[in-house]
KOLLUM-510300 format. One record per residue (C-alpha): residue number from 1; x, y, z; residue in one letter. Coordinates in steps of 0.25 Angstrom, whole numbers. Example, Ala and Ser with C-alpha at 12.3 -4.5 7.8 and 13.67 -1.06 7.14 Angstrom:
2
[atom 1, [49, -18, 31], "A"]
[atom 2, [55, -4, 29], "S"]
This chain:
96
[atom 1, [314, -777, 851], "X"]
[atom 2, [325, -779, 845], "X"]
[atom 3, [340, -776, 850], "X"]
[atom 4, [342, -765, 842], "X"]
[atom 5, [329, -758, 843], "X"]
[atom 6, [331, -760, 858], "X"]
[atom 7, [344, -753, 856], "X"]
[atom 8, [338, -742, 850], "X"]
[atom 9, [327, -740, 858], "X"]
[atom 10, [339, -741, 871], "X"]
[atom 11, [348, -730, 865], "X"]
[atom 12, [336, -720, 860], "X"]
[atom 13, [332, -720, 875], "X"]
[atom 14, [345, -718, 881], "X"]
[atom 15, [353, -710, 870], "X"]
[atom 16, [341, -705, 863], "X"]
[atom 17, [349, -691, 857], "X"]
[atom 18, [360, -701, 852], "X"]
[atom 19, [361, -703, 836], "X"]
[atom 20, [356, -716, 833], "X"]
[atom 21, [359, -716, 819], "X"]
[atom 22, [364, -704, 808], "X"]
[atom 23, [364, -704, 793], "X"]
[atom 24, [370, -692, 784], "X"]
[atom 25, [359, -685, 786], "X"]
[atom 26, [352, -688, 798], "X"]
[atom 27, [352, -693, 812], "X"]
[atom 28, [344, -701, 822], "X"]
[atom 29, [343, -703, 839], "X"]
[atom 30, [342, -714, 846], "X"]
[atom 31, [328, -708, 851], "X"]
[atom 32, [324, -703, 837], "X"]
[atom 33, [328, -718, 831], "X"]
[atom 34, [320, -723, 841], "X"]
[atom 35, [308, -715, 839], "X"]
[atom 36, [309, -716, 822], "X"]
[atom 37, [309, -730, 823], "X"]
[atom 38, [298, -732, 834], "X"]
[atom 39, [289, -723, 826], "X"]
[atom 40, [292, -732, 812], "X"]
[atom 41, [290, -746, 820], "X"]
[atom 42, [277, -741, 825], "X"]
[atom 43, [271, -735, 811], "X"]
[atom 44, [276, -749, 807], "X"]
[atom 45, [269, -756, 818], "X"]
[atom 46, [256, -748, 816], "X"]
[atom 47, [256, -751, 803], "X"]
[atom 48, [258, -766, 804], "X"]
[atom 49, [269, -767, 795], "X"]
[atom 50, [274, -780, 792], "X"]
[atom 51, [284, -778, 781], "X"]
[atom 52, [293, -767, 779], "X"]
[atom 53, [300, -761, 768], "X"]
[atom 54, [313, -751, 771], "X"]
[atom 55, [315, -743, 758], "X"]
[atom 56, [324, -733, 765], "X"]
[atom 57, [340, -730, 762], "X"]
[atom 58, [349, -734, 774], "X"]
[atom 59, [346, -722, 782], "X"]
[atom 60, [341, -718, 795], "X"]
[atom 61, [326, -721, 791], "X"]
[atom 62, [329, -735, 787], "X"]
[atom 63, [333, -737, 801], "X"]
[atom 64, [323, -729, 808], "X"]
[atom 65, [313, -740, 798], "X"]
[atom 66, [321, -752, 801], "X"]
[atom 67, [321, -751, 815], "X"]
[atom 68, [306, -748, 816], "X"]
[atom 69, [305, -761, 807], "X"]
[atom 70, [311, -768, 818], "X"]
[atom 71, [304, -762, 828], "X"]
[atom 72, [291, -765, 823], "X"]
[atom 73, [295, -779, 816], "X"]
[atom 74, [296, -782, 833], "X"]
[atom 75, [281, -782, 832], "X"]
[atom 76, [278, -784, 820], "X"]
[atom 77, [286, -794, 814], "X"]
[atom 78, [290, -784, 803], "X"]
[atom 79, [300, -787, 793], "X"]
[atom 80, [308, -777, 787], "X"]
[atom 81, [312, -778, 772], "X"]
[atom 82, [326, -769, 769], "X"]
[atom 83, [323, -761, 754], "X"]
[atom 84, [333, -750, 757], "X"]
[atom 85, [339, -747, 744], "X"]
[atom 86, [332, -746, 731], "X"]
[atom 87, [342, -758, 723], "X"]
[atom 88, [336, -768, 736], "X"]
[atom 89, [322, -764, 731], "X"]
[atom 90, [321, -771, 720], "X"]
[atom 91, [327, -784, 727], "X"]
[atom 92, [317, -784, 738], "X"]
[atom 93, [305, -782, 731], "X"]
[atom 94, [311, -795, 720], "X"]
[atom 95, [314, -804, 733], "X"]
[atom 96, [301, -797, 740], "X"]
């Protein structure tokens, strides 16, 4: 796992209540952070993913999303592809 899954998973256990990230409009715990991203690295795990493609703003679901990738690329050997924002698209699918 890595070090910053592990920290993750440390602080969710012992500050669980504690806000782990916030944007402008939303708010996440430890404990819920944790959770979110364990319940995407398993559907991506079940699903044997092996590429993935984040089409997501910065935002508290692109992190939820980039984490489980790293959660489940410990398994899997998944490697993540950063799309982000629509003037990337093009580039990526070009250089893809």
């Amino acid at each position: 796992m890595s070090i910053l899954l592990e920290q993750l998973e440390s602080r969710a256990r012992l500050t669980p209540g504690a806000i782990a990230i916030r944007s402008a409009s939303a708010a996440l715990s430890f404990a819920r952070l944790w959770a979110d991203v364990n319940a995407v690295a398993h559907k991506l795990r079940s699903r044997q993913v092996s590429s993935l493609g984040i089409y997501l703003d910065n935002g508290i679901e692109w992190i939820v999303v980039d984490l489980a990738a790293i959660a489940a690329g410990q398994r899997n050997d998944l490697h993540t592809v950063p799309v982000g924002r629509i003037d990337r698209t093009d580039h990526v699918w070009r250089v893809a």
